[in-house]
C-alpha positions as CSV (number, residue, x, y, z in Angstrom):
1,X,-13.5,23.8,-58.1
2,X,-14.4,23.8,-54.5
3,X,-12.5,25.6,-52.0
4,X,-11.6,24.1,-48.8
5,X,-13.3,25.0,-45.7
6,X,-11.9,28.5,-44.2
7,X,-11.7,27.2,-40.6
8,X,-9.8,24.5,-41.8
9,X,-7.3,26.8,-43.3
10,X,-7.1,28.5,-40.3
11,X,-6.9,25.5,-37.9
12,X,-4.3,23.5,-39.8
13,X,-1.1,25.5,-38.4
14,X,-2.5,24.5,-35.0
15,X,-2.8,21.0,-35.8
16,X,0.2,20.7,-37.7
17,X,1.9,21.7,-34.6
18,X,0.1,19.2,-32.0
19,X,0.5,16.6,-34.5
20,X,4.7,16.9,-34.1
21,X,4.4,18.5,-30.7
22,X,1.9,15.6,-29.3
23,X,1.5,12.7,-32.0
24,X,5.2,11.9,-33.0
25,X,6.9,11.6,-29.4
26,X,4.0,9.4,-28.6
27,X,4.4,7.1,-31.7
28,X,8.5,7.4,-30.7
29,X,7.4,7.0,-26.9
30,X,5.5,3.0,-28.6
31,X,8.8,3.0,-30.7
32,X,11.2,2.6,-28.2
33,X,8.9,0.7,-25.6
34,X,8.4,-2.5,-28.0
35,X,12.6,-2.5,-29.0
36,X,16.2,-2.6,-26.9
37,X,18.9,-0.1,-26.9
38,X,20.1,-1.5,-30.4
39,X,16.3,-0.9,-32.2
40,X,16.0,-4.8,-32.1
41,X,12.1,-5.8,-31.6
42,X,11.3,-7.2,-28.2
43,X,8.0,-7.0,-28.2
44,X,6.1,-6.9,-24.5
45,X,9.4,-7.6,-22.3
46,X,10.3,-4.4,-21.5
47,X,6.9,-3.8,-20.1
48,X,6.9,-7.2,-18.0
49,X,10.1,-6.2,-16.9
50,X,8.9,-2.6,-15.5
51,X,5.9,-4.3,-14.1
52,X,7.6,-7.1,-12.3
53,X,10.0,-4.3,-10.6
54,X,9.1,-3.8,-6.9
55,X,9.1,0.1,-7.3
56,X,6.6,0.3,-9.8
57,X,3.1,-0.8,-7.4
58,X,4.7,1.2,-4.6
59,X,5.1,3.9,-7.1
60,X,1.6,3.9,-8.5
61,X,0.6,3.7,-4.8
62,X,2.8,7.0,-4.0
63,X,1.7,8.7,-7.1
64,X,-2.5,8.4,-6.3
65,X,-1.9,9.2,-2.7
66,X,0.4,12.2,-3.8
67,X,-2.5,13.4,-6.3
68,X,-5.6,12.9,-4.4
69,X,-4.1,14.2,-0.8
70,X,-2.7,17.2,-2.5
71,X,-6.1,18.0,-4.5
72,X,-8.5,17.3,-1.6
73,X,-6.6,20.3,0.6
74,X,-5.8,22.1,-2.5
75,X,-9.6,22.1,-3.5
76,X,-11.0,23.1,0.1
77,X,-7.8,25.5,1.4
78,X,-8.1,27.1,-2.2
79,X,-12.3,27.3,-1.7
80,X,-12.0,28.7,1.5
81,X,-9.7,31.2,1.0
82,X,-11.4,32.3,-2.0
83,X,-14.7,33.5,-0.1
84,X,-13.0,34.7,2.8
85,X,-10.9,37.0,0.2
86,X,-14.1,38.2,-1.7
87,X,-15.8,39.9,1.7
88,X,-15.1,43.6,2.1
89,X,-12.5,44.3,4.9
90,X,-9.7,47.2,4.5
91,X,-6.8,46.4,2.8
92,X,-8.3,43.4,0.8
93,X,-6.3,44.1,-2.4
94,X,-2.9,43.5,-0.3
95,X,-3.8,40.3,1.2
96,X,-5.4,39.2,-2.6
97,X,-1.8,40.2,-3.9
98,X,-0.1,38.3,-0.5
99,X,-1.8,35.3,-1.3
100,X,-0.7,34.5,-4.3
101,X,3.2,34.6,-3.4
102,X,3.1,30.9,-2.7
103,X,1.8,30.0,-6.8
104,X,4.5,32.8,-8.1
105,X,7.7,31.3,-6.8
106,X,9.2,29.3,-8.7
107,X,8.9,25.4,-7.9
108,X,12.5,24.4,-7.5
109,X,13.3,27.1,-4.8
110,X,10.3,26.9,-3.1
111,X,11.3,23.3,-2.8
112,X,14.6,24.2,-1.6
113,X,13.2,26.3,0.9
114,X,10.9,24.4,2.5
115,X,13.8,21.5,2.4
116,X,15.7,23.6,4.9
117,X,12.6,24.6,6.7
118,X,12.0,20.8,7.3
119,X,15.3,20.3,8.2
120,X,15.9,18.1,11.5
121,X,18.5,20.4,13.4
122,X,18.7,23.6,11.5
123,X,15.1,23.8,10.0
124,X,12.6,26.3,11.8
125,X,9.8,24.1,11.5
126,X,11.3,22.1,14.7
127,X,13.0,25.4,16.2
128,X,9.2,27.0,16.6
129,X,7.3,23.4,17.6
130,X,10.1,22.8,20.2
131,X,10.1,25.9,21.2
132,X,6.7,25.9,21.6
133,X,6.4,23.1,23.7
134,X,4.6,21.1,21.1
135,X,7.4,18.7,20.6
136,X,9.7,17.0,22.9
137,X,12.6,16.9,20.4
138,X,13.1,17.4,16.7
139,X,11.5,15.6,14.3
140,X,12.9,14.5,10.8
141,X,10.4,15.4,9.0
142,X,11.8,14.5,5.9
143,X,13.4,10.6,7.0
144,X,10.7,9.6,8.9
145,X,8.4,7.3,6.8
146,X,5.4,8.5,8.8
147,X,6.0,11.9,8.0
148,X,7.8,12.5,4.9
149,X,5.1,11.6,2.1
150,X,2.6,14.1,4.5
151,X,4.9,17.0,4.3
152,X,5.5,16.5,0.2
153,X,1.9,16.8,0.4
154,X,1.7,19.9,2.5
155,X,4.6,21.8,0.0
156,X,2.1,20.9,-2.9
157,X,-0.9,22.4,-1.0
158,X,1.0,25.5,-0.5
159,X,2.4,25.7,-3.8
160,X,-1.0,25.4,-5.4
161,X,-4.1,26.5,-3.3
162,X,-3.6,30.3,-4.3
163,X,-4.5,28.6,-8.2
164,X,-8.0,27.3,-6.8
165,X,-8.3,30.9,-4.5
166,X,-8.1,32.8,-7.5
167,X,-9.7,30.8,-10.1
168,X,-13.0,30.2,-7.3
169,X,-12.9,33.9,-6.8
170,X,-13.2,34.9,-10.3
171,X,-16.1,32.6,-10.5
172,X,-17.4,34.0,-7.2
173,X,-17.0,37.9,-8.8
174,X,-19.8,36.5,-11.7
175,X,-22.6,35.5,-8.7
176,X,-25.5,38.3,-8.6
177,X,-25.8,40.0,-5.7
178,X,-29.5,39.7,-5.5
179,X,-28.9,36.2,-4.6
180,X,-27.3,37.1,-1.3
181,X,-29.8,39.8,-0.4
182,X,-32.4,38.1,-0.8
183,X,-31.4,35.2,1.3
184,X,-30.5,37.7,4.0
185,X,-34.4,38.8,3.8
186,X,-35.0,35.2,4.6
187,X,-33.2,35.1,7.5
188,X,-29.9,33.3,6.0
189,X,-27.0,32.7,7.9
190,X,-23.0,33.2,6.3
191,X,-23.2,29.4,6.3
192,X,-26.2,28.9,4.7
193,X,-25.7,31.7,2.0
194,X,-22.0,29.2,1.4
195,X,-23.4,26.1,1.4
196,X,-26.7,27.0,-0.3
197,X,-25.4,30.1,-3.1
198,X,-21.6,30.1,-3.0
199,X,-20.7,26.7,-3.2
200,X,-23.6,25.8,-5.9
201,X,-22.7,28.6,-7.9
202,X,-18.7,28.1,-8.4
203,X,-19.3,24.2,-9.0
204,X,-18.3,24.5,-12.5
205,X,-15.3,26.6,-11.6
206,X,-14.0,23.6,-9.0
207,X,-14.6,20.8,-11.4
208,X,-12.2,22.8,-14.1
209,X,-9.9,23.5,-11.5
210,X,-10.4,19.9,-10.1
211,X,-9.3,18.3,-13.5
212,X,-6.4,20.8,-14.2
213,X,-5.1,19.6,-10.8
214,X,-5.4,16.2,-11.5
215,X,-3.4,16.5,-14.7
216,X,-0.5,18.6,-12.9
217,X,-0.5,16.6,-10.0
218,X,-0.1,13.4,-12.2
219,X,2.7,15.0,-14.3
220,X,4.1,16.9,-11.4
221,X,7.9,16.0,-10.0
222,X,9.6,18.9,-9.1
223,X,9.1,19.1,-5.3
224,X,9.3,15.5,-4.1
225,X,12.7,14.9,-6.5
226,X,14.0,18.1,-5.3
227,X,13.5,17.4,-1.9
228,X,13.4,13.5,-1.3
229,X,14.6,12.2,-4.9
230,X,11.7,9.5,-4.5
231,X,13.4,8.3,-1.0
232,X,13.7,7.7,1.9
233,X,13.4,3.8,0.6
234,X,11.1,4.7,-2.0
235,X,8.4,6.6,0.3
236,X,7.9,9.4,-2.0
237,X,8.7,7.7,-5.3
238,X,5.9,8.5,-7.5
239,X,5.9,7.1,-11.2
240,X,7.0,10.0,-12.7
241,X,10.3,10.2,-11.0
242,X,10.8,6.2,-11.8
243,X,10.2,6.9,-15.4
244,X,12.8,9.9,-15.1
245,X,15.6,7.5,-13.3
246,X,15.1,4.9,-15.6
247,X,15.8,7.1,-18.4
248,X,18.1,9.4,-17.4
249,X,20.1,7.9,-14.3
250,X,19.7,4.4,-15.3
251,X,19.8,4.9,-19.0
252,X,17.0,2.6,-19.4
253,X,15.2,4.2,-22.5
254,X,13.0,1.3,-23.7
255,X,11.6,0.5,-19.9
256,X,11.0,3.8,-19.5
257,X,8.9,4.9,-22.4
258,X,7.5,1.3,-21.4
259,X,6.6,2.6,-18.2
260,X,6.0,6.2,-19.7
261,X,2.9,4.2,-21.8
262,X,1.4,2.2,-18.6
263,X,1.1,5.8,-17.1
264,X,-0.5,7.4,-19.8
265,X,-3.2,4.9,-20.0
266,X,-3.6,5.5,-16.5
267,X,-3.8,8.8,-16.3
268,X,-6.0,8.9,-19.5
269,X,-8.5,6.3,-17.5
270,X,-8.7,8.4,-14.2
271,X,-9.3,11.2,-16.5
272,X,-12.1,9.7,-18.5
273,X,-13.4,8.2,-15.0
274,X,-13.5,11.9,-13.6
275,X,-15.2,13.2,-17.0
276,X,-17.7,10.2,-16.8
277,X,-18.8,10.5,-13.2
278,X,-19.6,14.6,-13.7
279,X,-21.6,13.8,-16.9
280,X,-23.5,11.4,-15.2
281,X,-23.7,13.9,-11.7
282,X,-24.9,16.6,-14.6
283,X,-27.2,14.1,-15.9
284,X,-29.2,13.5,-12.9
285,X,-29.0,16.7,-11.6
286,X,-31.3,18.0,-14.8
């Protein structure tokens, strides 16, 4: 008799586990988004209902410039800091440790902090800009619909840039340092060892980080619903909080695991778009 495969035996806990972990609410998830609240069939009308909605474009619209604002500074802040943080200066484990405060603290008080910090009357945001002579009066930072979806972004930056600073400078501690003397033999500048060794070097590290981002960012609710909820009118709704409201203020199961599938397959494509444009990058690059 032949045995089964040992790796097999050893994987199948694991994939017992994704399969109810990953595989069943998904196959719930098409369940509910194909029936109404009394398990009748319906077929496609709760997902022409979610689509006709006027908050789901404006929340697809919210949600990609929410993702891709936050990732671009996230990518660069997070960059930046990392090589400034991996020179030799005096007390260079402190301000490591410093810099990381911002991705230890929890996301729902951060979020309330910076909610009072953006306050209009009470928040020092205003207090320090006025104070300063770089505004002429308080600014609601959080009401104003040319301002509010700009400082959700900002929060996320904060939140998330010591994750790329650490994960770039772990890729930076790998780089030999024979690279860098020798380009300071040739007459290299700082920026040309960055743009010509650093930046080269840690490009694997950024695209991981890249991707991670772009999964968090497009499952990611915690500030803006903290702060905003989705509002003022809608300005910061981002599909994620819809689908939450629809299930859980609304009580709108079925056109919210219809909505919850639109997303998926949305945030599978962008996913599989990302994938597919570094494998072709890698491809010509050989």
């Amino acid at each position: 008799m032949k045995r089964p495969p040992t790796g097999l035996l050893f994987a199948l806990p694991a994939l017992i586990v994704l399969l109810l972990l990953i595989a069943y609410p998904v196959i719930y998830t098409g369940i509910l988004s194909v029936t109404d609240i009394r398990g009748n069939y319906v077929g496609s009308s709760n997902f022409v209902n979610v689509l006709r909605s006027r908050a789901t474009p404006q929340a697809f619209v919210n949600t990609l410039w929410w993702v891709g604002g936050s990732i671009v500074f996230q990518v660069v802040l997070g960059t930046a800091t990392a090589i400034l943080l991996n020179q030799e200066f005096r007390g260079r484990g402190a301000v490591r440790a410093i810099a990381v405060i911002p991705w230890v603290v929890p996301g729902i008080v951060a979020a309330t902090t910076w909610a009072w910090m953006f306050h209009t009357e009470f928040g020092i945001i205003n207090y320090m800009m006025t104070s300063a002579g770089v505004l002429d009066q308080p600014i609601g930072w959080l009401t104003n619909p040319n301002t509010v979806m700009p400082a959700m972004i900002a929060i996320n930056v904060w939140k998330l840039f010591p994750f790329v600073a650490i994960m770039v400078l772990a890729g930076l501690q790998s780089i030999p340092k024979d690279l860098y003397e020798a380009a300071r033999v040739d007459g290299a500048t700082f920026w040309d060892e960055v743009i010509h060794i650093t930046l080269p070097q840690v490009r694997p590290v950024i695209i991981a980080v890249t991707l991670l981002l772009v999964i968090w960012g497009l499952n990611h609710i915690t500030t803006i619903y903290a702060i905003t909820r989705g509002g003022p009118a809608n300005l910061t709704l981002i599909t994620p909080i819809q689908i939450f409201r629809l299930a859980f203020e609304s009580f709108q199961f079925n056109q919210a695991a219809a909505l919850s599938l639109i997303f998926f397959v949305v945030a599978m494509a962008i996913v599989a778009v990302y994938i597919r444009f570094l494998s072709s990058n890698d491809e010509v690059a050989r």
